[in-house]
KEKE-993576 format. One record per residue: residue number from 1; residue in one letter; chain; y negated, z, x of N, C-alpha, C, O in turn. Coordinates in pm, 1 decimal, decimal comma, always signed. Layout:
! residues N
timi  guza  migu  n_yy  n_zz  n_xx  ca_yy  ca_zz  ca_xx  c_yy  c_zz  c_xx  o_yy  o_zz  o_xx
NUM  A  A  Y  Z  X  Y  Z  X  Y  Z  X  Y  Z  X
...
This chain:
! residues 137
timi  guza  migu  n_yy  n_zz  n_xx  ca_yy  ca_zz  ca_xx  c_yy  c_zz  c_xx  o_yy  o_zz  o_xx
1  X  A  -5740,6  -6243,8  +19425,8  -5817,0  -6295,5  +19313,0  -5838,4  -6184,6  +19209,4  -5745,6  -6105,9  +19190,6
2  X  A  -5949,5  -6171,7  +19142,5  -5966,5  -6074,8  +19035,3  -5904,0  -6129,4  +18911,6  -5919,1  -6247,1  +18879,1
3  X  A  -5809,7  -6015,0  +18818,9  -5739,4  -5997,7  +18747,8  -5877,3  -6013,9  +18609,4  -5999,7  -6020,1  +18620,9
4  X  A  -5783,5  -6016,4  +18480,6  -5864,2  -6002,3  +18357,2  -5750,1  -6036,2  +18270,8  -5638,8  -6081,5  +18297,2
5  X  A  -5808,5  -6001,4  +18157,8  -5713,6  -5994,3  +18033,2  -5774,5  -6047,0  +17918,2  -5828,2  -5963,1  +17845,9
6  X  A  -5780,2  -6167,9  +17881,7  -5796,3  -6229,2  +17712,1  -5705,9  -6221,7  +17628,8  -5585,5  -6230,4  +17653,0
7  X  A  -5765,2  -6202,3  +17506,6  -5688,8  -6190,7  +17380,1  -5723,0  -6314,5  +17271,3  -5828,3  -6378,4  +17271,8
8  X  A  -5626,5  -6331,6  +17190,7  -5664,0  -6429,3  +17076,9  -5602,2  -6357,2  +16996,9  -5488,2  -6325,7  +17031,0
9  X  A  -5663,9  -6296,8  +16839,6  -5660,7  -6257,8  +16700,0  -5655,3  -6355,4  +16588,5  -5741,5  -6432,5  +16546,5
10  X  A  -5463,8  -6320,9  +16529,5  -5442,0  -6469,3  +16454,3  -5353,4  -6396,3  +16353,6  -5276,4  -6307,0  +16389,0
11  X  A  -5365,3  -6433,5  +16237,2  -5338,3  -6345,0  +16109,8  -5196,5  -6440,9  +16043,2  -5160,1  -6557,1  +16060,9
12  X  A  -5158,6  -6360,1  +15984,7  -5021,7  -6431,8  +15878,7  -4983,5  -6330,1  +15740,3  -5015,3  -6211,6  +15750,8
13  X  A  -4935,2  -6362,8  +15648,8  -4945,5  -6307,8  +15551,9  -4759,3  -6319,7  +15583,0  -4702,8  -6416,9  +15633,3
14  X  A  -4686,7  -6177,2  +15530,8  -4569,2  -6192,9  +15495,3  -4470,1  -6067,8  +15464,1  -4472,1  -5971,3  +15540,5
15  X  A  -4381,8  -6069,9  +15349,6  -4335,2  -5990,8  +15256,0  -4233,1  -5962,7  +15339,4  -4184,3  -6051,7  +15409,0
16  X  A  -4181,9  -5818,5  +15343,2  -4065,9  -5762,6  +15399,2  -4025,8  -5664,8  +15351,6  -4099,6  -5580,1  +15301,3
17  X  A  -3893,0  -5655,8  +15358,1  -3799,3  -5492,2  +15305,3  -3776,9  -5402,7  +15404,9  -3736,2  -5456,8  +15507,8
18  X  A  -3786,3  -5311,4  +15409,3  -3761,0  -5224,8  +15501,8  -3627,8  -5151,3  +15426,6  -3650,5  -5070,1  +15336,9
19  X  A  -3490,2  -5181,8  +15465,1  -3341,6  -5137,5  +15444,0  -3241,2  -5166,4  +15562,0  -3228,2  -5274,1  +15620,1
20  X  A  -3193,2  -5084,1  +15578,9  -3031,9  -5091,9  +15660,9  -2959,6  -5093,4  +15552,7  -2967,6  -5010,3  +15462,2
21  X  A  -2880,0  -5194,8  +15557,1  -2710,4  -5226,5  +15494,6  -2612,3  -5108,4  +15510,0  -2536,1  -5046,7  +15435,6
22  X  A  -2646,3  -5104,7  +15632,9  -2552,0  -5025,0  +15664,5  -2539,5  -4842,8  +15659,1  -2480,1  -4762,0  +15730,4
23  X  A  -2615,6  -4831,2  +15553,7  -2658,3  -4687,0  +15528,1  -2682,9  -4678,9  +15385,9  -2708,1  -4774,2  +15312,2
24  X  A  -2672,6  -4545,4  +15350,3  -2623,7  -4568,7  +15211,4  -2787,9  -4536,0  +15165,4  -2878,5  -4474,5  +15221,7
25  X  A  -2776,5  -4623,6  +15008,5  -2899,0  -4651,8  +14957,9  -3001,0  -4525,7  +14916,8  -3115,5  -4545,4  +14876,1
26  X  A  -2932,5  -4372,0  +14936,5  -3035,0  -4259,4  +14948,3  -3087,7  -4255,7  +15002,3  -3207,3  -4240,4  +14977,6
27  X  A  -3014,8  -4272,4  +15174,5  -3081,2  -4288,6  +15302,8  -3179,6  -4367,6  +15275,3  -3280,5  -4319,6  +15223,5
28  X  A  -3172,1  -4490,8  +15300,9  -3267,8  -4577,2  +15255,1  -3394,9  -4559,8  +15181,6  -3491,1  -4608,4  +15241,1
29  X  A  -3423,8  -4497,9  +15056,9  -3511,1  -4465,8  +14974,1  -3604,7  -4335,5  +15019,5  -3724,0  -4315,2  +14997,3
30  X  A  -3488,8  -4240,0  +15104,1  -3563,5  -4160,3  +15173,8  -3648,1  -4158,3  +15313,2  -3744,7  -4090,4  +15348,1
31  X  A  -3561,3  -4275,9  +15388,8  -3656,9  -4292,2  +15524,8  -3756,7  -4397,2  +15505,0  -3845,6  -4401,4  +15590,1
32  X  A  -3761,8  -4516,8  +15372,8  -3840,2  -4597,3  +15403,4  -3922,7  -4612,7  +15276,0  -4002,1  -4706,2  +15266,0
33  X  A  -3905,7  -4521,5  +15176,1  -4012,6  -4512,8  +15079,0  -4023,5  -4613,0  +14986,4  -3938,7  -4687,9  +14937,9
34  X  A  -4183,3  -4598,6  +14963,8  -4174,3  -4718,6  +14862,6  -4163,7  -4876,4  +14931,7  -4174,6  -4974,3  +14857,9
35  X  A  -4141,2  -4892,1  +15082,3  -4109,3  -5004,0  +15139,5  -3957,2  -5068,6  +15125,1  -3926,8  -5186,3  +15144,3
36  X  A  -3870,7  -4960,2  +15086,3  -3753,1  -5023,1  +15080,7  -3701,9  -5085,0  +14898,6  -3595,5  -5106,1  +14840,3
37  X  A  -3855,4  -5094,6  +14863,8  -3848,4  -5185,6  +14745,1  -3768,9  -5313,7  +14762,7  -3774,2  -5385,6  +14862,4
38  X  A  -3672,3  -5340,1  +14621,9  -3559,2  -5422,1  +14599,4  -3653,4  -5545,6  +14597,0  -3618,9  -5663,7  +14602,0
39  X  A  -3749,0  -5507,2  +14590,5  -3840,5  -5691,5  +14515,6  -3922,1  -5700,6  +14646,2  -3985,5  -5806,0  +14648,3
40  X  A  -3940,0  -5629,4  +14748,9  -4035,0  -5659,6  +14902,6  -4146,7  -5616,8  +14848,1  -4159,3  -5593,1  +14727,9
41  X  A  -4235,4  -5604,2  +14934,4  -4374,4  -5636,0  +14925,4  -4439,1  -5708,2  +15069,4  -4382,5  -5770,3  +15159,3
42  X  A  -4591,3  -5669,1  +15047,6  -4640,6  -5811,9  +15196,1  -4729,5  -5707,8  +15234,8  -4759,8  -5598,6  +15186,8
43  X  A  -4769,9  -5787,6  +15358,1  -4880,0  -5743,3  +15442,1  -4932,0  -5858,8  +15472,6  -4884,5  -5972,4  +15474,8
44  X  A  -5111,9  -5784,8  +15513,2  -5183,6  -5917,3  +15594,4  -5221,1  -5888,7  +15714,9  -5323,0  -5829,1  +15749,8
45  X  A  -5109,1  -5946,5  +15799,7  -5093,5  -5934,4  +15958,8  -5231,2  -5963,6  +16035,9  -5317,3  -6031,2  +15979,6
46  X  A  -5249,4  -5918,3  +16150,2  -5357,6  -5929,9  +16248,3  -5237,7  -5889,6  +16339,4  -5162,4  -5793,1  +16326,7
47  X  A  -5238,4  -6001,6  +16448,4  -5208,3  -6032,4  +16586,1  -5304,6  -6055,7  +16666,2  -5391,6  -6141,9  +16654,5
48  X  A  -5283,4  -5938,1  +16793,4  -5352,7  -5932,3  +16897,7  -5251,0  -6002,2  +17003,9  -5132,4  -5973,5  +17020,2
49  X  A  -5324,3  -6097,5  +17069,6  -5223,4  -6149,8  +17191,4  -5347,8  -6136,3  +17272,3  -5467,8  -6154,0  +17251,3
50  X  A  -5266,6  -6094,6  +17382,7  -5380,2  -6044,3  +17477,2  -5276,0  -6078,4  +17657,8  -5190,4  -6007,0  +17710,2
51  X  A  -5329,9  -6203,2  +17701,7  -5250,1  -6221,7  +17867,7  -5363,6  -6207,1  +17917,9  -5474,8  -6230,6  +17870,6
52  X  A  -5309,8  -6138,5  +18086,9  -5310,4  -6106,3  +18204,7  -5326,6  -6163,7  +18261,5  -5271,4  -6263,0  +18214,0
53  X  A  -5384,3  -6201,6  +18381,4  -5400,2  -6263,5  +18528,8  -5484,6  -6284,8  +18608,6  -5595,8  -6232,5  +18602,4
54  X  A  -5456,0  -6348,4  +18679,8  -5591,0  -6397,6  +18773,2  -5673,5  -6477,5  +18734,7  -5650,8  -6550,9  +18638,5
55  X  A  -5767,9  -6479,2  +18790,9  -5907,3  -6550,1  +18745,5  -5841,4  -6699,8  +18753,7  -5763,9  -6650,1  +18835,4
56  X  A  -5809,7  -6802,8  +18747,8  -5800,9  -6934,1  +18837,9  -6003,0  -6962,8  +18876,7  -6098,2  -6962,0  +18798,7
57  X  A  -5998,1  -6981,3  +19005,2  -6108,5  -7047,2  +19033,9  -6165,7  -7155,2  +18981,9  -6285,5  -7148,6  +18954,5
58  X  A  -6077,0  -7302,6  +18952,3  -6110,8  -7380,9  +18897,5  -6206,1  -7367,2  +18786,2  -6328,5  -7378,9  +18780,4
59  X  A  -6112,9  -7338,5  +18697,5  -6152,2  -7362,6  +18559,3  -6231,3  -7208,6  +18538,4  -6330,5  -7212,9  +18465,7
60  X  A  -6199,2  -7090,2  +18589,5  -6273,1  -6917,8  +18563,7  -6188,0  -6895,6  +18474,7  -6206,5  -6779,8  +18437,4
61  X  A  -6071,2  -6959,6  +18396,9  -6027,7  -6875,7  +18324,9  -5892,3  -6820,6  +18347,5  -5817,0  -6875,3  +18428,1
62  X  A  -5854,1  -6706,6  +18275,4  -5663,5  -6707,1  +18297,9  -5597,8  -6775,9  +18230,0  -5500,5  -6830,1  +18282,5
63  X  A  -5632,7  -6804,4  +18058,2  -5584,7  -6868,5  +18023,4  -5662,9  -6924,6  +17942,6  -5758,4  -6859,3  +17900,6
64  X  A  -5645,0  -7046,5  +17903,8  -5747,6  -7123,4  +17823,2  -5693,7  -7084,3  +17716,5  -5572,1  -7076,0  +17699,3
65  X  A  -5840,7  -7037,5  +17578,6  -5752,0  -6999,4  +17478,3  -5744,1  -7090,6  +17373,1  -5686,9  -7054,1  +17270,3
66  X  A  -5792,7  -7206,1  +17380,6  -5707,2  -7299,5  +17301,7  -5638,2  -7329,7  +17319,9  -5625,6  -7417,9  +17235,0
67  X  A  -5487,0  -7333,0  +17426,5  -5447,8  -7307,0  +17497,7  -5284,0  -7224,4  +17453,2  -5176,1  -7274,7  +17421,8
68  X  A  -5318,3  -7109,4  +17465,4  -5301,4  -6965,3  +17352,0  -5278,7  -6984,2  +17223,6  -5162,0  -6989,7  +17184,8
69  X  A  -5346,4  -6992,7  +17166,5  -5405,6  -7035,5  +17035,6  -5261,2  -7112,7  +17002,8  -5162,1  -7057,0  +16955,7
70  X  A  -5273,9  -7275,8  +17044,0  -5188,6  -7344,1  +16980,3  -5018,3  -7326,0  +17054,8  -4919,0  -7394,9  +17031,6
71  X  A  -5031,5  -7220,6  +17138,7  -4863,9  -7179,4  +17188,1  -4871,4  -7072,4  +17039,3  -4793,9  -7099,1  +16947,5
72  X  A  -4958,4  -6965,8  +17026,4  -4921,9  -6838,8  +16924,1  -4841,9  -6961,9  +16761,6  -4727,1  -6973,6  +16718,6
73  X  A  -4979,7  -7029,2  +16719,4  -4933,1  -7109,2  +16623,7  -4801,7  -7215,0  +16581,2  -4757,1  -7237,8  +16468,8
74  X  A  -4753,9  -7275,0  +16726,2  -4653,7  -7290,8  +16753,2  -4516,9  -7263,2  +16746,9  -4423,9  -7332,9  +16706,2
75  X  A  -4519,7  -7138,9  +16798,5  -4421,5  -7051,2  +16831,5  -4410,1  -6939,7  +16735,0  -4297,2  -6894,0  +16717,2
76  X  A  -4536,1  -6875,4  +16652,7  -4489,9  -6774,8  +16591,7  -4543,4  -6792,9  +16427,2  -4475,0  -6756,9  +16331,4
77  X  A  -4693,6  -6862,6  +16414,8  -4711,6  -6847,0  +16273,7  -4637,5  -6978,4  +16217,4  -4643,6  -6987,5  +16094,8
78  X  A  -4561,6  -7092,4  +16290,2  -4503,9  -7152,7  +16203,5  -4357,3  -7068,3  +16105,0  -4313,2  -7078,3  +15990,6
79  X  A  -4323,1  -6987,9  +16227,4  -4191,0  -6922,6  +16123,6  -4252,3  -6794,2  +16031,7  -4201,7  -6764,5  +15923,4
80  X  A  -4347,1  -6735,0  +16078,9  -4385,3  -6632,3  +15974,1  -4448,1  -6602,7  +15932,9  -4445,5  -6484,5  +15898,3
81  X  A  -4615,9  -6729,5  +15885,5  -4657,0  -6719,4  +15772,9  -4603,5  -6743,6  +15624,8  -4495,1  -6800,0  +15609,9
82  X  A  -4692,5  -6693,6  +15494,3  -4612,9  -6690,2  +15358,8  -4443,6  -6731,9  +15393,9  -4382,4  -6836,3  +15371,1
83  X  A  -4409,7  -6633,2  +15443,5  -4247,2  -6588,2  +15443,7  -4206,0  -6473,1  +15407,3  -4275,4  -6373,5  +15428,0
84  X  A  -4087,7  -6465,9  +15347,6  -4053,5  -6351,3  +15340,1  -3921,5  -6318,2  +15445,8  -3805,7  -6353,8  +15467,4
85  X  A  -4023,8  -6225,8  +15493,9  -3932,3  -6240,1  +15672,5  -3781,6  -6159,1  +15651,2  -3716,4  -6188,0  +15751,5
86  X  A  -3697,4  -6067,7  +15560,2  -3592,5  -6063,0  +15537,9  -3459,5  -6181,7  +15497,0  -3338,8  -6185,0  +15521,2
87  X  A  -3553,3  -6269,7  +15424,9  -3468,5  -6421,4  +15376,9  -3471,3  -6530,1  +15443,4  -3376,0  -6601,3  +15475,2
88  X  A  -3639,9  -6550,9  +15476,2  -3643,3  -6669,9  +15515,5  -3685,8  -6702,4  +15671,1  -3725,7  -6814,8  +15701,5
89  X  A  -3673,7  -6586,9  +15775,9  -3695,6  -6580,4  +15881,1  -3589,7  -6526,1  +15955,9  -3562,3  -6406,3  +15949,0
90  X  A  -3515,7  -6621,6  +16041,3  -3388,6  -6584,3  +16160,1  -3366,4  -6523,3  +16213,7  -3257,7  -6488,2  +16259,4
91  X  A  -3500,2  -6477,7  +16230,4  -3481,2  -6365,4  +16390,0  -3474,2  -6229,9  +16348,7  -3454,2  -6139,0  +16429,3
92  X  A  -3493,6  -6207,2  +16196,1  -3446,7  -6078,9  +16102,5  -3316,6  -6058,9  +16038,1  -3278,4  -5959,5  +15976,4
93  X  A  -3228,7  -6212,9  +16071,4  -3073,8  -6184,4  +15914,1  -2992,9  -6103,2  +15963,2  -2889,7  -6071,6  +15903,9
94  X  A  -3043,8  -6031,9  +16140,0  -2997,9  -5877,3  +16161,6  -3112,5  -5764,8  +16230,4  -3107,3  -5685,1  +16324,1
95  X  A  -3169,6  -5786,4  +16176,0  -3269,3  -5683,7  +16267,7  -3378,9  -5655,3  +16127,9  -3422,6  -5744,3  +16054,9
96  X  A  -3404,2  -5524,0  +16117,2  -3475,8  -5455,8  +15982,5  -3648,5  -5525,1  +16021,2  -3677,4  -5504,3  +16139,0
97  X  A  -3727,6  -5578,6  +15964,3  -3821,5  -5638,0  +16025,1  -3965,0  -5528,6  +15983,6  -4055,6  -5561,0  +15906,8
98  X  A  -3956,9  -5432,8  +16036,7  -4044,1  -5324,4  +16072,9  -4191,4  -5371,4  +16175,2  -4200,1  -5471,9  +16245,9
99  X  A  -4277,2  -5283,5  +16158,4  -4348,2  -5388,0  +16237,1  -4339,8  -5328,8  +16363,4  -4442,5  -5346,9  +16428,8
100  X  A  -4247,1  -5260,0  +16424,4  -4201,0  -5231,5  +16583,8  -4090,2  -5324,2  +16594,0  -3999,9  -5271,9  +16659,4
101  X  A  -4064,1  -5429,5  +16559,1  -3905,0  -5513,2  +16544,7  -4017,2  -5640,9  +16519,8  -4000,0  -5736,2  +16595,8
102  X  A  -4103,1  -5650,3  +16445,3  -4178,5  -5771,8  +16470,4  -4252,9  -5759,0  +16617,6  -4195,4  -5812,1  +16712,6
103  X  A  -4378,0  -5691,0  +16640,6  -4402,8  -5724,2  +16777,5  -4301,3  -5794,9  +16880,6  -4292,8  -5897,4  +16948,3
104  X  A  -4213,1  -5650,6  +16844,2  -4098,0  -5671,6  +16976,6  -4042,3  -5818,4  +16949,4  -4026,8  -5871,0  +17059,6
105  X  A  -4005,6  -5906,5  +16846,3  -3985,3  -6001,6  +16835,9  -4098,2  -6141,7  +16841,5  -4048,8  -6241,7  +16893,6
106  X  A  -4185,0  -6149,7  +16812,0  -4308,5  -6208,9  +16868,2  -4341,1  -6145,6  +17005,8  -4461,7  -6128,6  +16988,0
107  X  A  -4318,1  -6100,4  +17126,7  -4343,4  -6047,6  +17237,4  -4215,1  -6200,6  +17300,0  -4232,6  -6308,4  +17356,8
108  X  A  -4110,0  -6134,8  +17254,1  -3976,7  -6191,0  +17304,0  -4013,3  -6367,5  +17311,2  -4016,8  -6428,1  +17418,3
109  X  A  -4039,8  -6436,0  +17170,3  -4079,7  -6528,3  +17144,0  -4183,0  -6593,5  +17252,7  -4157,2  -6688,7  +17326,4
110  X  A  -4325,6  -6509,1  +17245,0  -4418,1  -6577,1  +17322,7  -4387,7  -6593,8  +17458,3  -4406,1  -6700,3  +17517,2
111  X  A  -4325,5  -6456,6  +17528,9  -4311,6  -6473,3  +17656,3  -4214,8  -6570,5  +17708,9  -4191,7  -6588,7  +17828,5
112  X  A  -4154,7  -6637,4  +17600,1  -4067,5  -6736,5  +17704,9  -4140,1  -6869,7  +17686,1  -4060,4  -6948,9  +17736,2
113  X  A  -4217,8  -6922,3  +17654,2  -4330,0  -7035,2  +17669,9  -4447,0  -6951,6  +17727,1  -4519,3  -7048,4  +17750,8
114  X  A  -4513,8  -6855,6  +17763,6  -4608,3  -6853,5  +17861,1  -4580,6  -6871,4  +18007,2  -4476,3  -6861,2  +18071,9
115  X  A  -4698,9  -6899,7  +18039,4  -4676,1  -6909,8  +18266,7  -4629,6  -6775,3  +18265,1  -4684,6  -6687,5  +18198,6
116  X  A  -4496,6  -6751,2  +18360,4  -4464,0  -6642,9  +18416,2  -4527,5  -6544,6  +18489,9  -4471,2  -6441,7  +18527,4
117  X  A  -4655,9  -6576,2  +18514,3  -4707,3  -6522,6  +18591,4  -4832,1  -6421,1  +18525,0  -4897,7  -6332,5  +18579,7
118  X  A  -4834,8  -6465,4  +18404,9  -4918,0  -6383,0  +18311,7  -4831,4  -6278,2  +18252,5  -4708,5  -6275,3  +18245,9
119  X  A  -4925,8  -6186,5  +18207,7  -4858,2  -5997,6  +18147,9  -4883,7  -6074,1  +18023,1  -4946,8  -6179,3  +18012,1
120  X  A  -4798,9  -5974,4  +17891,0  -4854,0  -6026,5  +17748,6  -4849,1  -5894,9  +17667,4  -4738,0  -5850,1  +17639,1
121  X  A  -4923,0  -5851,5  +17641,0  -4954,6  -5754,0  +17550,0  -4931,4  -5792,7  +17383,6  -4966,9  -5903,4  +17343,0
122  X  A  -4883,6  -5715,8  +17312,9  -4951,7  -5782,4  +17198,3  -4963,3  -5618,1  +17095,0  -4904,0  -5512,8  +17118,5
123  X  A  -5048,1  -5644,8  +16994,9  -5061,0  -5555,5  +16922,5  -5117,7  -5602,6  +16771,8  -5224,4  -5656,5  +16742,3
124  X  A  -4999,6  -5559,1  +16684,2  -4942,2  -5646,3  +16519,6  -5033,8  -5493,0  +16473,1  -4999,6  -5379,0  +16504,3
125  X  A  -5141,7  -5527,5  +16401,1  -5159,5  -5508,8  +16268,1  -5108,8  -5522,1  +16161,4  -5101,2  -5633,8  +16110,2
126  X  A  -5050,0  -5385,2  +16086,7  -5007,6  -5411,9  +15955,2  -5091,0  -5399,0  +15855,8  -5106,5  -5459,1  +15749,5
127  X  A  -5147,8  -5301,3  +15912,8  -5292,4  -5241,4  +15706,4  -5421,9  -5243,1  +15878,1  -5409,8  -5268,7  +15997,9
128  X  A  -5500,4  -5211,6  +15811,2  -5617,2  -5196,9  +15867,1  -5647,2  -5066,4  +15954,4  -5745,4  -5042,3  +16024,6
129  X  A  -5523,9  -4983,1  +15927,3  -5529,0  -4860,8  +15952,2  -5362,4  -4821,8  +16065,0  -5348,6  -4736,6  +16152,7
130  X  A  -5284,6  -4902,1  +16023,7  -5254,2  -4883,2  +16151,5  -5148,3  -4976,3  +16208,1  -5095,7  -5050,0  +16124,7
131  X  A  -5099,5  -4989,1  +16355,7  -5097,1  -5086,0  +16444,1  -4940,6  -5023,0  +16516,3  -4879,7  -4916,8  +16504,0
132  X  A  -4916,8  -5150,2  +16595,1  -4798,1  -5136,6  +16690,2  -4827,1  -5183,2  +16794,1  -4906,7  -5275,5  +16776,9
133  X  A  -4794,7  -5161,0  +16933,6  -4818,8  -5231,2  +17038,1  -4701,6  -5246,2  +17115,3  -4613,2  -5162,3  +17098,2
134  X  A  -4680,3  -5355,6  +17213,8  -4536,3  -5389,2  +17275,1  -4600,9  -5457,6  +17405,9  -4674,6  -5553,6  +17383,2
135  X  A  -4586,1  -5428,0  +17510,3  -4542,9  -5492,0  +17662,1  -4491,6  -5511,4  +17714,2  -4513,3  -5510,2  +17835,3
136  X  A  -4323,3  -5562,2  +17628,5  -4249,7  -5578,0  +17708,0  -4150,7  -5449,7  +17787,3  -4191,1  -5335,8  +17763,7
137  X  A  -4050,1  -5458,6  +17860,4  -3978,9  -5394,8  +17965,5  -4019,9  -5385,6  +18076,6  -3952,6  -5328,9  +18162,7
């Protein structure tokens, strides 16, 4: 069967610190700038989700993206829109929420509710200018 790849582009707004605890607060100020502001600041996210697969004959598609759509919304913009993903989001009260630690954590997330049989790409927009991408192991 011929392969193809759709994407769905789905945005969230949300404030984060960029700090390790566990390093002393020079460190800090020096590797993460004006991000490791005491008060956060935000970004306005753009998520690329983009699965893999075969055509299905039936229907022509791989995946229906309404489909998509309401697994991404589901699963990821209920916990991290207007959040501030250091306080009020779980999957950060140990992990620095960078946006190579978000993908990788929205990757982790989606792929365990998609068909196994689909690839999942994804690629998090932070500014307009520049991006992260994650596929997984």
């Amino acid at each position: 069967m011929p392969r193809c790849a759709v994407t769905r582009r789905v945005h969230f707004n949300a404030a984060h610190r960029l700090h390790n605890p566990a390093r002393p607060a020079e460190w800090n100020r020096t590797t993460f700038g004006v991000c490791n502001n005491a008060n956060y600041h935000g970004h306005n996210y753009e998520l690329d989700v983009t699965v893999e697969g075969e055509i299905d004959p039936d229907s022509g598609y791989v995946m229906d993206l309404a489909v998509l759509k309401t697994l991404v919304e589901d699963t990821l913009l209920r916990q991290l829109d207007h959040q501030n993903l250091n306080v009020d989001v779980a999957w950060f009260r140990d992990l620095i929420p960078t946006a190579e630690n978000i993908a990788l954590v929205c990757w982790r997330e989606l792929r365990a509710v998609l068909p196994p049989d689909l690839t999942l790409r994804l690629r998090l927009w932070e500014t307009p200018r520049n991006y992260v991408e994650y596929q997984g192991q």
